[in-house]
Chimera marker file (.cmm) of the C-alpha trace (Angstrom):
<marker_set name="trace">
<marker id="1" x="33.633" y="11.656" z="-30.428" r="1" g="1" b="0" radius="0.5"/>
<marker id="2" x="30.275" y="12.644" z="-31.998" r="1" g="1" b="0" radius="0.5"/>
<marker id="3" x="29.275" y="8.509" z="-31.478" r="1" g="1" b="0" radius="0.5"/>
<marker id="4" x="30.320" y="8.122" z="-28.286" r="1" g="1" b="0" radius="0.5"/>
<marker id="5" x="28.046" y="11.119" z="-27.354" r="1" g="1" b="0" radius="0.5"/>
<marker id="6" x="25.150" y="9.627" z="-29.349" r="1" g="1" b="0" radius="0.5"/>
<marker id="7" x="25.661" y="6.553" z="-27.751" r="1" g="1" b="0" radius="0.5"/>
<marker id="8" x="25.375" y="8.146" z="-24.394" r="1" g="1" b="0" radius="0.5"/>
<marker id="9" x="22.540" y="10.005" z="-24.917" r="1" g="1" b="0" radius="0.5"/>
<marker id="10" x="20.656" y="7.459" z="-26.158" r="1" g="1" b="0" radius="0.5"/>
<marker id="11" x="22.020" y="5.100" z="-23.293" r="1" g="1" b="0" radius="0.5"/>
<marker id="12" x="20.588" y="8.241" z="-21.118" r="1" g="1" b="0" radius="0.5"/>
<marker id="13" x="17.234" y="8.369" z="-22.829" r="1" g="1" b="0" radius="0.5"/>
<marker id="14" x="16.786" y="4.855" z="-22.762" r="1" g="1" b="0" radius="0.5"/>
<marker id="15" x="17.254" y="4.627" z="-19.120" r="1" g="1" b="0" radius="0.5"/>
<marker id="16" x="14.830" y="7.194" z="-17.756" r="1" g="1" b="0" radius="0.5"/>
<marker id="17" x="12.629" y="5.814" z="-20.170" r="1" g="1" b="0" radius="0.5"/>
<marker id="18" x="12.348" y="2.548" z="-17.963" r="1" g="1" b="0" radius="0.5"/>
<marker id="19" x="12.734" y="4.522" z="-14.775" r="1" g="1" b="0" radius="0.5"/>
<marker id="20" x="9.756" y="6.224" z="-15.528" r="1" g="1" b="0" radius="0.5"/>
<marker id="21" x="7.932" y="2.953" z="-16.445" r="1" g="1" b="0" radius="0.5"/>
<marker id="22" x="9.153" y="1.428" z="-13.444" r="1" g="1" b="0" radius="0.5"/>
<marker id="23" x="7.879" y="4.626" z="-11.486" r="1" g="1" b="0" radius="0.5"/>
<marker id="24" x="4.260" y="4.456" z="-13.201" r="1" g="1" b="0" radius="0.5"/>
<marker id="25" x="4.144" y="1.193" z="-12.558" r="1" g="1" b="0" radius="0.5"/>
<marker id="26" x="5.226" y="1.476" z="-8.959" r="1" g="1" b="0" radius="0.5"/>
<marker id="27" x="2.332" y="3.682" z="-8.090" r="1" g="1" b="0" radius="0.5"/>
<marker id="28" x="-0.587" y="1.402" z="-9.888" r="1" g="1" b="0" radius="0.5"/>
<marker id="29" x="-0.276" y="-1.296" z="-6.906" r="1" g="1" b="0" radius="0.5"/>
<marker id="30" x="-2.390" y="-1.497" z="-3.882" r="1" g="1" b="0" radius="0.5"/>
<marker id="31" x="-1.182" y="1.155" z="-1.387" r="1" g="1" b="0" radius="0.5"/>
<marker id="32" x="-1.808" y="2.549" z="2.102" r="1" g="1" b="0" radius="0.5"/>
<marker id="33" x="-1.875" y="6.015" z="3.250" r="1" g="1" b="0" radius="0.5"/>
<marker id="34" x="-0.594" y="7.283" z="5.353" r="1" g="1" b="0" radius="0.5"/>
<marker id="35" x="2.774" y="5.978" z="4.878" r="1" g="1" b="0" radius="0.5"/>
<marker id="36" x="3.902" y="7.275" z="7.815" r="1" g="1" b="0" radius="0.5"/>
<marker id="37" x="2.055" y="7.796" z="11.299" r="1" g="1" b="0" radius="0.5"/>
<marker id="38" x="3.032" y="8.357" z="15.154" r="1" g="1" b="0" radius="0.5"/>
<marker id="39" x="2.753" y="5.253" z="17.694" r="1" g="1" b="0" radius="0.5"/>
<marker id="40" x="-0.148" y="4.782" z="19.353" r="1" g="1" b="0" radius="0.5"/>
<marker id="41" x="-1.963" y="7.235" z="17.766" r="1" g="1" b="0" radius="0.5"/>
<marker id="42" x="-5.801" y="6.675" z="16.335" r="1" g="1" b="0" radius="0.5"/>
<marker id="43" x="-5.451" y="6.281" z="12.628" r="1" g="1" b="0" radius="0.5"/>
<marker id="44" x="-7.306" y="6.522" z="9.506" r="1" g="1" b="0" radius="0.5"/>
<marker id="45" x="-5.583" y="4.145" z="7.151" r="1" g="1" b="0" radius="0.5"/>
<marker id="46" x="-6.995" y="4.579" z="3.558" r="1" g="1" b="0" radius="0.5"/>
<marker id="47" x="-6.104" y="1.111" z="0.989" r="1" g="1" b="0" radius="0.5"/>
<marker id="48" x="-5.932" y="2.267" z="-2.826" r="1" g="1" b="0" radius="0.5"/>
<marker id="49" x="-6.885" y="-0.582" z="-4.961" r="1" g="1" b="0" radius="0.5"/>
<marker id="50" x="-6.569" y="0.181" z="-8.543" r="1" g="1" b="0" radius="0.5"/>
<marker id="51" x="-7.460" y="-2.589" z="-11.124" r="1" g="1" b="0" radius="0.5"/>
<marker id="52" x="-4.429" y="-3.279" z="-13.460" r="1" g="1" b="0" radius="0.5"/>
<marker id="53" x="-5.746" y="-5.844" z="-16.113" r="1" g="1" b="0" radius="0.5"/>
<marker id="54" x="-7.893" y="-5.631" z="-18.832" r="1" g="1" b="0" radius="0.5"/>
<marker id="55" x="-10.484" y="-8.189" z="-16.681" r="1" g="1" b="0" radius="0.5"/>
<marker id="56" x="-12.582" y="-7.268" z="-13.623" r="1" g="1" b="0" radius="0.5"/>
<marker id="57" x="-10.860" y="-7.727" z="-10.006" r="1" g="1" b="0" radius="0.5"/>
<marker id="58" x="-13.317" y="-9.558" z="-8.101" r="1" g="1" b="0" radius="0.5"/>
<marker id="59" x="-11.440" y="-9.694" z="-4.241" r="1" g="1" b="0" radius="0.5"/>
<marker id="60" x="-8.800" y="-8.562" z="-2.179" r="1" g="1" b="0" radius="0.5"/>
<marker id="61" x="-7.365" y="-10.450" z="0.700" r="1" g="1" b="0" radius="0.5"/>
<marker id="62" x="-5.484" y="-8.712" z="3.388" r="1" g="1" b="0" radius="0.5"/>
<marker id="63" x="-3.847" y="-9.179" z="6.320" r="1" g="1" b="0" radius="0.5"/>
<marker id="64" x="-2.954" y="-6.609" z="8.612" r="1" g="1" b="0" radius="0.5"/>
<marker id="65" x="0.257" y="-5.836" z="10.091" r="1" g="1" b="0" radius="0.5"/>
<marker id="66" x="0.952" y="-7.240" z="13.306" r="1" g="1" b="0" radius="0.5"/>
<marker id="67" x="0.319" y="-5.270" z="16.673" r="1" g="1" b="0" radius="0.5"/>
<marker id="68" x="-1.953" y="-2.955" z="14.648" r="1" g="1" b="0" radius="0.5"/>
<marker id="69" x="-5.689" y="-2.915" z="16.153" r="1" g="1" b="0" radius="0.5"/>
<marker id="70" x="-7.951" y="-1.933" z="13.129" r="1" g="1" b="0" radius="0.5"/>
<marker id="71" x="-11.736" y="-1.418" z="14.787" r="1" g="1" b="0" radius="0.5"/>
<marker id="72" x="-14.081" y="-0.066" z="12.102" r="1" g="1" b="0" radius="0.5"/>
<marker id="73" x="-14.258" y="-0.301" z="8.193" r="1" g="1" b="0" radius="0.5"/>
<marker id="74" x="-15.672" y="2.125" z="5.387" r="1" g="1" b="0" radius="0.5"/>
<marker id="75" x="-18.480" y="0.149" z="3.479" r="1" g="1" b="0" radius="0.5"/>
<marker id="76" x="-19.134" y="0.637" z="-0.086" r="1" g="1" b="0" radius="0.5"/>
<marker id="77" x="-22.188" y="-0.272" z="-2.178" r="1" g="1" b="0" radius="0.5"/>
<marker id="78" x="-21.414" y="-3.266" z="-4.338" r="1" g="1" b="0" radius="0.5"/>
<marker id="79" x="-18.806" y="-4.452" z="-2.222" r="1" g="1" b="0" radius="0.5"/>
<marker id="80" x="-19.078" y="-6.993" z="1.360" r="1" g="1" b="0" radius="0.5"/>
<marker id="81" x="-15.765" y="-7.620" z="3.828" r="1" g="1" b="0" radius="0.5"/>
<marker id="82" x="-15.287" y="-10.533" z="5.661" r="1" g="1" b="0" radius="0.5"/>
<marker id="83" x="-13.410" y="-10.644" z="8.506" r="1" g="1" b="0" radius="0.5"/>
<marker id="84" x="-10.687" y="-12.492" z="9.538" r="1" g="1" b="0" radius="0.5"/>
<marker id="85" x="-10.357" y="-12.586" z="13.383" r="1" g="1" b="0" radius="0.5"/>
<marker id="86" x="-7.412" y="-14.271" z="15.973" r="1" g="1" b="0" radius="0.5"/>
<marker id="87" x="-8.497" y="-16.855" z="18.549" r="1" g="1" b="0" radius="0.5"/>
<marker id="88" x="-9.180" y="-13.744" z="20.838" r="1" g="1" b="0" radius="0.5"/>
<marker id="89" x="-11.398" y="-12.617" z="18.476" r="1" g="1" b="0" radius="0.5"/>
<marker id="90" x="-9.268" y="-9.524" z="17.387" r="1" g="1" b="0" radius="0.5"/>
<marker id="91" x="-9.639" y="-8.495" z="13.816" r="1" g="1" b="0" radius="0.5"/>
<marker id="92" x="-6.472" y="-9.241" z="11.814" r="1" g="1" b="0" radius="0.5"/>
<marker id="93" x="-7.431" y="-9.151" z="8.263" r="1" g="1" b="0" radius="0.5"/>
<marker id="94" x="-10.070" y="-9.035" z="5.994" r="1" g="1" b="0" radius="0.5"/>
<marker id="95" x="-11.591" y="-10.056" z="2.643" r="1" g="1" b="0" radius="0.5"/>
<marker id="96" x="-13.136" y="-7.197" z="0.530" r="1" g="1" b="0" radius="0.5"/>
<marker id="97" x="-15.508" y="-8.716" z="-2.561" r="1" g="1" b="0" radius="0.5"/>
<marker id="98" x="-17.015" y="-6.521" z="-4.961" r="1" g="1" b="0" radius="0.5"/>
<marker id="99" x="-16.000" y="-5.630" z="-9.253" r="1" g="1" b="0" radius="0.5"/>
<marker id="100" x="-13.517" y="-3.454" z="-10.044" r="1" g="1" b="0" radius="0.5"/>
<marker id="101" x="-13.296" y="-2.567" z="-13.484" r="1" g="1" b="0" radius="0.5"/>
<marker id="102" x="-10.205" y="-2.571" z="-15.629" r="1" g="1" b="0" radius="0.5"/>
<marker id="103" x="-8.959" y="0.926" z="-15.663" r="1" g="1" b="0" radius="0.5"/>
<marker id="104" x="-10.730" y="1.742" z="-12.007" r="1" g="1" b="0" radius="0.5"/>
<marker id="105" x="-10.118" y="2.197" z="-8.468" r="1" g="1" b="0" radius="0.5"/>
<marker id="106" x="-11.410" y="1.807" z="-5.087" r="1" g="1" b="0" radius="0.5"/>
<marker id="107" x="-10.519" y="3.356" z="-1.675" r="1" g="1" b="0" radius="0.5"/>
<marker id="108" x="-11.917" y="1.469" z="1.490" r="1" g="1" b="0" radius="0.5"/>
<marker id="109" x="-11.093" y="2.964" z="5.138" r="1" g="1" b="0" radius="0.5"/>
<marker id="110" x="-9.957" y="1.348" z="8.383" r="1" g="1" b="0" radius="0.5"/>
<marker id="111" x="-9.853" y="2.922" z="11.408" r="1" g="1" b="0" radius="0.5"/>
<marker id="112" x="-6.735" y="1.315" z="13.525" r="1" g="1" b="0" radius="0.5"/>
<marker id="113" x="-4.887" y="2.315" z="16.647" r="1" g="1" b="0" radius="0.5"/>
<marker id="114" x="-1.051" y="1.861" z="16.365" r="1" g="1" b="0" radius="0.5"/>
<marker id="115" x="1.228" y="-0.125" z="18.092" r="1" g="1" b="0" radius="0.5"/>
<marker id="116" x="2.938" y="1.812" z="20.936" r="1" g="1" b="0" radius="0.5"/>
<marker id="117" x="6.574" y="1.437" z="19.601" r="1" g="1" b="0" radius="0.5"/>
<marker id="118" x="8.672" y="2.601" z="16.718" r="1" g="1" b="0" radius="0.5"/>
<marker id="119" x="8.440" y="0.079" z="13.577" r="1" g="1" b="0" radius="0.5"/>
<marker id="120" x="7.577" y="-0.472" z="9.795" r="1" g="1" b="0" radius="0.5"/>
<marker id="121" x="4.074" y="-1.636" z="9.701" r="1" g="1" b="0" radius="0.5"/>
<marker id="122" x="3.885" y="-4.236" z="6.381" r="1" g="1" b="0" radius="0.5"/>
<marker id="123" x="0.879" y="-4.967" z="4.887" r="1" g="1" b="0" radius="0.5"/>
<marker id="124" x="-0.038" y="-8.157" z="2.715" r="1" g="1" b="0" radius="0.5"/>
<marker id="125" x="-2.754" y="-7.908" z="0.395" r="1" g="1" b="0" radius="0.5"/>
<marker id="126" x="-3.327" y="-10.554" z="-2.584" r="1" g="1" b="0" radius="0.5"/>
<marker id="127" x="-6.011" y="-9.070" z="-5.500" r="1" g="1" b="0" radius="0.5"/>
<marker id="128" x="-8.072" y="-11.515" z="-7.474" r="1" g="1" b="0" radius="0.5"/>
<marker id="129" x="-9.290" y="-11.395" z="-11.202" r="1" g="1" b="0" radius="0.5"/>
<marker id="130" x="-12.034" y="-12.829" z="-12.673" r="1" g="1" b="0" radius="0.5"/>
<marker id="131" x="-9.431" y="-14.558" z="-15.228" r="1" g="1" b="0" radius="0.5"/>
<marker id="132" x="-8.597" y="-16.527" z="-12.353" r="1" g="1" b="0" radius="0.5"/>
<marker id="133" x="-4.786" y="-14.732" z="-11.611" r="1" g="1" b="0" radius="0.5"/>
<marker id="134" x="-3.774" y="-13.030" z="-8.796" r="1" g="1" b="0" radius="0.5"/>
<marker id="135" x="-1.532" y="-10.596" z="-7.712" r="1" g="1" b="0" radius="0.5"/>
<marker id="136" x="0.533" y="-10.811" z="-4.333" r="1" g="1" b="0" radius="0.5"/>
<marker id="137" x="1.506" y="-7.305" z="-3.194" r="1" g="1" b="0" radius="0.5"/>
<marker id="138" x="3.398" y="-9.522" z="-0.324" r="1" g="1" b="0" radius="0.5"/>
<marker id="139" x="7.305" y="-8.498" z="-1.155" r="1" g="1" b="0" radius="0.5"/>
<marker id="140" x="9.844" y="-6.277" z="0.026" r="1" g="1" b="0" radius="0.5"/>
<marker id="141" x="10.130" y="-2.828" z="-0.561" r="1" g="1" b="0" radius="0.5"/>
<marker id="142" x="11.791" y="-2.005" z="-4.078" r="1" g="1" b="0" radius="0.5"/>
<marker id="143" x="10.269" y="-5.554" z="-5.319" r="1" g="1" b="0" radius="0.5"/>
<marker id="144" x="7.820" y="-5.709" z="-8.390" r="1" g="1" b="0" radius="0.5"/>
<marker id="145" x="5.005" y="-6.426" z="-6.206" r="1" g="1" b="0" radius="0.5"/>
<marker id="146" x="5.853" y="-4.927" z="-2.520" r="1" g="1" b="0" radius="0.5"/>
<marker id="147" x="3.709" y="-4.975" z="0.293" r="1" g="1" b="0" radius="0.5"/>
<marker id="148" x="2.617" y="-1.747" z="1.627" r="1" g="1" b="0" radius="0.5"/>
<marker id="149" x="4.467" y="-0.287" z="4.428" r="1" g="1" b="0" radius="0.5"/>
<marker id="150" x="3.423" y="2.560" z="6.981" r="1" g="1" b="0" radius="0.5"/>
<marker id="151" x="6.512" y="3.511" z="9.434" r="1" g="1" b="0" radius="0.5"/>
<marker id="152" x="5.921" y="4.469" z="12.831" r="1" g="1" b="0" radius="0.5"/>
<marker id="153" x="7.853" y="7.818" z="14.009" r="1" g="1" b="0" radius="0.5"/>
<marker id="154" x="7.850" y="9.460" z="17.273" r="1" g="1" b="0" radius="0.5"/>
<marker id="155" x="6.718" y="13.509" z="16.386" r="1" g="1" b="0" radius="0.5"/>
<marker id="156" x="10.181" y="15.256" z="17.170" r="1" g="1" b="0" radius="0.5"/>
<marker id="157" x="9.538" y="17.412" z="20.839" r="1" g="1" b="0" radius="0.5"/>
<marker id="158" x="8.932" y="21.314" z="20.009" r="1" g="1" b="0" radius="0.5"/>
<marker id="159" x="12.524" y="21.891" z="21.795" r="1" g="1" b="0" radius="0.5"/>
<marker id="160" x="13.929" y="19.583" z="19.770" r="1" g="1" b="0" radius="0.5"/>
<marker id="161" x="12.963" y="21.576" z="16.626" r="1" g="1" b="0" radius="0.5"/>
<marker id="162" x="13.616" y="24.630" z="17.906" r="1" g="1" b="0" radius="0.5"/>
<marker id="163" x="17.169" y="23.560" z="18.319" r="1" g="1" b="0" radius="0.5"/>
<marker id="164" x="17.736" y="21.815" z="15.009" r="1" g="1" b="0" radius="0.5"/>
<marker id="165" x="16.082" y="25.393" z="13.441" r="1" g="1" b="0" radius="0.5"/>
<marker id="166" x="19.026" y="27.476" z="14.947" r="1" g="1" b="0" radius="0.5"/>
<link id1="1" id2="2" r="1" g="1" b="0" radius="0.2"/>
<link id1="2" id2="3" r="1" g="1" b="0" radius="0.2"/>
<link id1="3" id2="4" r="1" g="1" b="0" radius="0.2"/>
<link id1="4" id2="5" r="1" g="1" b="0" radius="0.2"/>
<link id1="5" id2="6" r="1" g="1" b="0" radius="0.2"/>
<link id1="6" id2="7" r="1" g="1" b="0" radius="0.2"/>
<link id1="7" id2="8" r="1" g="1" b="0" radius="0.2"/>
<link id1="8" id2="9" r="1" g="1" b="0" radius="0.2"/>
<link id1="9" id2="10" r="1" g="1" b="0" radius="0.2"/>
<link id1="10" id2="11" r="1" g="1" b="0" radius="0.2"/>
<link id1="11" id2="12" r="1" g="1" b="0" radius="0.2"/>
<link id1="12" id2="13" r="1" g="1" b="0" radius="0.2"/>
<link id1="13" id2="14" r="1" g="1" b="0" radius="0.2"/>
<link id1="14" id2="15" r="1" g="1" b="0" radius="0.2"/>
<link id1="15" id2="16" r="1" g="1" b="0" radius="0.2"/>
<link id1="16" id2="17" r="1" g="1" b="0" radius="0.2"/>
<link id1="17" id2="18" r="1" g="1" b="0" radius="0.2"/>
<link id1="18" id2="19" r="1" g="1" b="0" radius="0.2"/>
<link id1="19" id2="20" r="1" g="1" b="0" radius="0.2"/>
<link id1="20" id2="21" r="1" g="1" b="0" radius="0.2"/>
<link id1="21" id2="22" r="1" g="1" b="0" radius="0.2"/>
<link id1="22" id2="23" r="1" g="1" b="0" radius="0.2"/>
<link id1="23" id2="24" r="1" g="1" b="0" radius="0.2"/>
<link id1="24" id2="25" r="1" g="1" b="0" radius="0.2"/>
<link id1="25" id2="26" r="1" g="1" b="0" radius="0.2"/>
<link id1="26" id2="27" r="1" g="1" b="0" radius="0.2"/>
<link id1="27" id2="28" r="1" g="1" b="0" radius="0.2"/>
<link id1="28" id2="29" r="1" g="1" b="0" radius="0.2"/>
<link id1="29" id2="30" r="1" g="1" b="0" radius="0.2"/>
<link id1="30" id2="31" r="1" g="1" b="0" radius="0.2"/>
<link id1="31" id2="32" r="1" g="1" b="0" radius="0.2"/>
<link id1="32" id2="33" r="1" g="1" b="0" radius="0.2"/>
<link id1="33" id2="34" r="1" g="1" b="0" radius="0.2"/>
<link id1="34" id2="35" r="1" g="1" b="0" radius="0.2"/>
<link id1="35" id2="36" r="1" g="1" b="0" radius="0.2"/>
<link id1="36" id2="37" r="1" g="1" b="0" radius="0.2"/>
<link id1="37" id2="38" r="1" g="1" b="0" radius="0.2"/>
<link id1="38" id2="39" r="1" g="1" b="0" radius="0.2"/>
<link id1="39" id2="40" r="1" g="1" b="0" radius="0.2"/>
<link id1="40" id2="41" r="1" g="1" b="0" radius="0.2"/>
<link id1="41" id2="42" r="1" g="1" b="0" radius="0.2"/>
<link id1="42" id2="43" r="1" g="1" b="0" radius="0.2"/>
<link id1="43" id2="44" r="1" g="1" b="0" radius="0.2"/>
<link id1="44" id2="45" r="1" g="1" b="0" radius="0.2"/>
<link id1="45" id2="46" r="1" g="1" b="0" radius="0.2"/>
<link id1="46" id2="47" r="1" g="1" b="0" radius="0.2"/>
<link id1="47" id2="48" r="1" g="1" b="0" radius="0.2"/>
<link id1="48" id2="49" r="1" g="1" b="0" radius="0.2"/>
<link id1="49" id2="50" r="1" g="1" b="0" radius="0.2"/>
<link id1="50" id2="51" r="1" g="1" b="0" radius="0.2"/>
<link id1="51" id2="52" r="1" g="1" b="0" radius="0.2"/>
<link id1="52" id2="53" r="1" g="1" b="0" radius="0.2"/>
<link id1="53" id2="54" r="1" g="1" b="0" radius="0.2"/>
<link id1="54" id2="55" r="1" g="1" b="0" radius="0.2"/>
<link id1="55" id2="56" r="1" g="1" b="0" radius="0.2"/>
<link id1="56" id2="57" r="1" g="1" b="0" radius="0.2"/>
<link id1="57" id2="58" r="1" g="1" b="0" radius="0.2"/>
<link id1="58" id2="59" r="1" g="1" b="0" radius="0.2"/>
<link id1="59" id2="60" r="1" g="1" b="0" radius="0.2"/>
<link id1="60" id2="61" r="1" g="1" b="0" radius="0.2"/>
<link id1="61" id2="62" r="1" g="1" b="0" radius="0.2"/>
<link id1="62" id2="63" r="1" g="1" b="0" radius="0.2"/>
<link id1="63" id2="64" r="1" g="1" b="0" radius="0.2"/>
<link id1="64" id2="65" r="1" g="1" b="0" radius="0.2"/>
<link id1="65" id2="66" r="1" g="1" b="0" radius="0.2"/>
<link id1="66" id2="67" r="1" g="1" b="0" radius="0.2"/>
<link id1="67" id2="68" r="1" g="1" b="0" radius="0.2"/>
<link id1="68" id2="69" r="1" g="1" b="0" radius="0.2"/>
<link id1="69" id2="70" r="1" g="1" b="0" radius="0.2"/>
<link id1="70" id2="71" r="1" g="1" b="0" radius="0.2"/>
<link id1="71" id2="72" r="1" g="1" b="0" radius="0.2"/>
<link id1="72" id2="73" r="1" g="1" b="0" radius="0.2"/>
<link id1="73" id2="74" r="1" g="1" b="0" radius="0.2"/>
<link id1="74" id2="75" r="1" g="1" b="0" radius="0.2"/>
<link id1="75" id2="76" r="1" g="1" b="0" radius="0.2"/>
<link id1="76" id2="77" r="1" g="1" b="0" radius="0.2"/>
<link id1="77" id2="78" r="1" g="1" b="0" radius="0.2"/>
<link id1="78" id2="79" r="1" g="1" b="0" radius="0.2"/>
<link id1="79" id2="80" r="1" g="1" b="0" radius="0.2"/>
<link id1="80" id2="81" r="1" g="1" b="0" radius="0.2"/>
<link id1="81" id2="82" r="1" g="1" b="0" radius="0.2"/>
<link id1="82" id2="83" r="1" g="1" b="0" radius="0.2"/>
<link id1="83" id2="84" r="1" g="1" b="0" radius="0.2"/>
<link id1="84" id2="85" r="1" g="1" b="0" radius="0.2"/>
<link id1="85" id2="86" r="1" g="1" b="0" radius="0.2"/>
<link id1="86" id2="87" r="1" g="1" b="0" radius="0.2"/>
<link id1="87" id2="88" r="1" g="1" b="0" radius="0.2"/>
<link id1="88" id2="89" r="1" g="1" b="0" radius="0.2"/>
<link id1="89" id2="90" r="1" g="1" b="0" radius="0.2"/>
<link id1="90" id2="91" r="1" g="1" b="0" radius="0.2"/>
<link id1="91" id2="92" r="1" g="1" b="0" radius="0.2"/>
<link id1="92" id2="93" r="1" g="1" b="0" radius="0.2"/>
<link id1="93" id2="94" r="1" g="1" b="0" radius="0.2"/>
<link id1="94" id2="95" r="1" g="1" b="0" radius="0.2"/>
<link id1="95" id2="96" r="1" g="1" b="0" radius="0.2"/>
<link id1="96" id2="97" r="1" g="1" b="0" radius="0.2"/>
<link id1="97" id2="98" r="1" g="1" b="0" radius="0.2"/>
<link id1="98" id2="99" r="1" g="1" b="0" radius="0.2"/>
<link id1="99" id2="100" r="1" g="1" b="0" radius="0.2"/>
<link id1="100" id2="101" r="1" g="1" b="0" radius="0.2"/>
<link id1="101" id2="102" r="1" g="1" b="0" radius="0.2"/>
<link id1="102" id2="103" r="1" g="1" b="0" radius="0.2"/>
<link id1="103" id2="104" r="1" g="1" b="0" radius="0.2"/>
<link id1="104" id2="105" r="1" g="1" b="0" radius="0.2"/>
<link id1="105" id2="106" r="1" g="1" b="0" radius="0.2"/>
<link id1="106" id2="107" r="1" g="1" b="0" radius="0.2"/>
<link id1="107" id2="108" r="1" g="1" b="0" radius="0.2"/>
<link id1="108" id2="109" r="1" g="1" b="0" radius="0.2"/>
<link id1="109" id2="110" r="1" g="1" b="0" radius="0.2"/>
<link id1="110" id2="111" r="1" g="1" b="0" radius="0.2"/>
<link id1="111" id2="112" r="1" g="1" b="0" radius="0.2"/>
<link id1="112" id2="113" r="1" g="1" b="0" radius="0.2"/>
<link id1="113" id2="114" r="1" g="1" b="0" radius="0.2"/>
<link id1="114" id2="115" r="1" g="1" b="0" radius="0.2"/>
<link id1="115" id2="116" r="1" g="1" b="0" radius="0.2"/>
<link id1="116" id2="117" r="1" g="1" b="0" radius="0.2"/>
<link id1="117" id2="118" r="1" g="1" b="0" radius="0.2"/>
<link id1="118" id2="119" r="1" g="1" b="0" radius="0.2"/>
<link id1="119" id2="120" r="1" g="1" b="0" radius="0.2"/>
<link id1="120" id2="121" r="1" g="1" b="0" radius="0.2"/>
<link id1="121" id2="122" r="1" g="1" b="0" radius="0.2"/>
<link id1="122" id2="123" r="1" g="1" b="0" radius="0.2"/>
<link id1="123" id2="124" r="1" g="1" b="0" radius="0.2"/>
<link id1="124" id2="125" r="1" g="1" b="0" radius="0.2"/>
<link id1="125" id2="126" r="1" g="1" b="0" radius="0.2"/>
<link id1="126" id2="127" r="1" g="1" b="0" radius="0.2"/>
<link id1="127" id2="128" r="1" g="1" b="0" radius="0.2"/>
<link id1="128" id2="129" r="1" g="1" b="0" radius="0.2"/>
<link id1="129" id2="130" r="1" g="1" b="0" radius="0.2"/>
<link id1="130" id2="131" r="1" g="1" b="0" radius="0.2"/>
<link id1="131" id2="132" r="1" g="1" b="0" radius="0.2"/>
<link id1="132" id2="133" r="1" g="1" b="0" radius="0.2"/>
<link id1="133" id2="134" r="1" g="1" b="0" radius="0.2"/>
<link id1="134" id2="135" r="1" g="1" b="0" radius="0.2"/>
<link id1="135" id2="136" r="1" g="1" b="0" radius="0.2"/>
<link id1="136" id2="137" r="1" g="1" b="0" radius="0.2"/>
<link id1="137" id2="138" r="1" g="1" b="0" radius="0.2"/>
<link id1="138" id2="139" r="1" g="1" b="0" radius="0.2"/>
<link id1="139" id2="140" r="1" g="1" b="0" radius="0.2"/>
<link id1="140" id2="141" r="1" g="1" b="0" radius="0.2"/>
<link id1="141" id2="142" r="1" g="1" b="0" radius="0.2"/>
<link id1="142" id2="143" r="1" g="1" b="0" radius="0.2"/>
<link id1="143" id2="144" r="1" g="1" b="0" radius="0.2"/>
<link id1="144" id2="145" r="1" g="1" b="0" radius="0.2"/>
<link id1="145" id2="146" r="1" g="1" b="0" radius="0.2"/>
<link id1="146" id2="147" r="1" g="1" b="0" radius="0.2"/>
<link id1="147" id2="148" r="1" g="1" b="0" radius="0.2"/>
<link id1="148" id2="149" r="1" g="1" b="0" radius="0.2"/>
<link id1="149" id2="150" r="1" g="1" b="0" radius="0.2"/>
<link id1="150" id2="151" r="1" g="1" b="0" radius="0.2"/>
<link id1="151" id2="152" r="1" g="1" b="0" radius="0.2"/>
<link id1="152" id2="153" r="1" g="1" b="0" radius="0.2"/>
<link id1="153" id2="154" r="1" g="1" b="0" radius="0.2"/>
<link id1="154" id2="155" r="1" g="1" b="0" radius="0.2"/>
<link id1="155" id2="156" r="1" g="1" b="0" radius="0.2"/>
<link id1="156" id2="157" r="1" g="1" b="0" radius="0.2"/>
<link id1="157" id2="158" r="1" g="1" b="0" radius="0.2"/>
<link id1="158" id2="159" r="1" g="1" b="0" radius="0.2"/>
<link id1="159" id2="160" r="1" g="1" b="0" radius="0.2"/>
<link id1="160" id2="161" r="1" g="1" b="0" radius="0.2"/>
<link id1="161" id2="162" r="1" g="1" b="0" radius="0.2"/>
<link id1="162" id2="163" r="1" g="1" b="0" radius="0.2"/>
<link id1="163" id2="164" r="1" g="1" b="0" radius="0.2"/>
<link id1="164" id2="165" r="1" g="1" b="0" radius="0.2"/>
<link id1="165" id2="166" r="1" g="1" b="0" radius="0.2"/>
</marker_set>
């Protein structure tokens, strides 16, 4: 009885031990905020880029998710974008070069105006190092290296809270 319970506590301790890993590591990635918005509002969209190696990150590529009309972009000193613009000359991603240092991050802004409908709004950005690797924050959600997602919710109507409240 008394090893079985070791066992299991140790079994215990060992998995939130790599849940927690998993979890730090989860939040290190590129991300967006907000993660979840209203369609067709205006939107300030904020990218998180932390650097995650021991060498400098040099670039980030991104592409922006589709129906979303991003407009205007945060500068920072050090750092030039590129755009990356349709046949109709609508913006559709961008190229953001600059350092990062290891253990550092950067936020850049984007102003955007959402689609009109209900949807998950996934974002692709690849992140360069000077070592000459890259990481794709491309994937699904709950993958190693997911990209970014902001979901579009209709606000629920005033009556429609009041009624859920009672």
């Amino acid at each position: 009885m008394i090893n079985s319970q070791f066992l299991s506590r140790r079994i215990l301790i060992a998995g939130a031990t790599v849940a927690c890993a998993c979890l730090s590591m989860a939040y290190a990635h590129i991300r967006i905020a907000p993660v979840e918005s209203t369609p067709g509002a205006r939107e300030k969209y904020t990218m998180r880029v932390p650097n995650e190696k021991k060498v400098n990150s040099t670039k980030v590529v991104g592409e922006f998710p589709e129906g979303l009309d991003i407009y205007d972009f945060e500068f920072k000193p050090g750092w030039n974008i590129e755009f990356k613009k349709n046949d109709k000359g609508k913006i559709i991603g961008a190229t953001w070069t600059g350092t990062l240092h290891p253990y550092e991050f950067i936020e850049f802004g984007m102003l955007g105006i959402n689609p009109k409908e209900e949807k998950d709004l996934a974002w692709r950005f690849v992140q360069y190092y000077e070592d000459g690797t890259t990481e794709e924050f491309t994937g699904p959600v709950g993958s190693r290296l997911p990209s970014p997602v902001t979901k579009l919710k209709k606000l629920a109507s005033a009556d429609a809270l009041a009624a859920a409240s009672k």
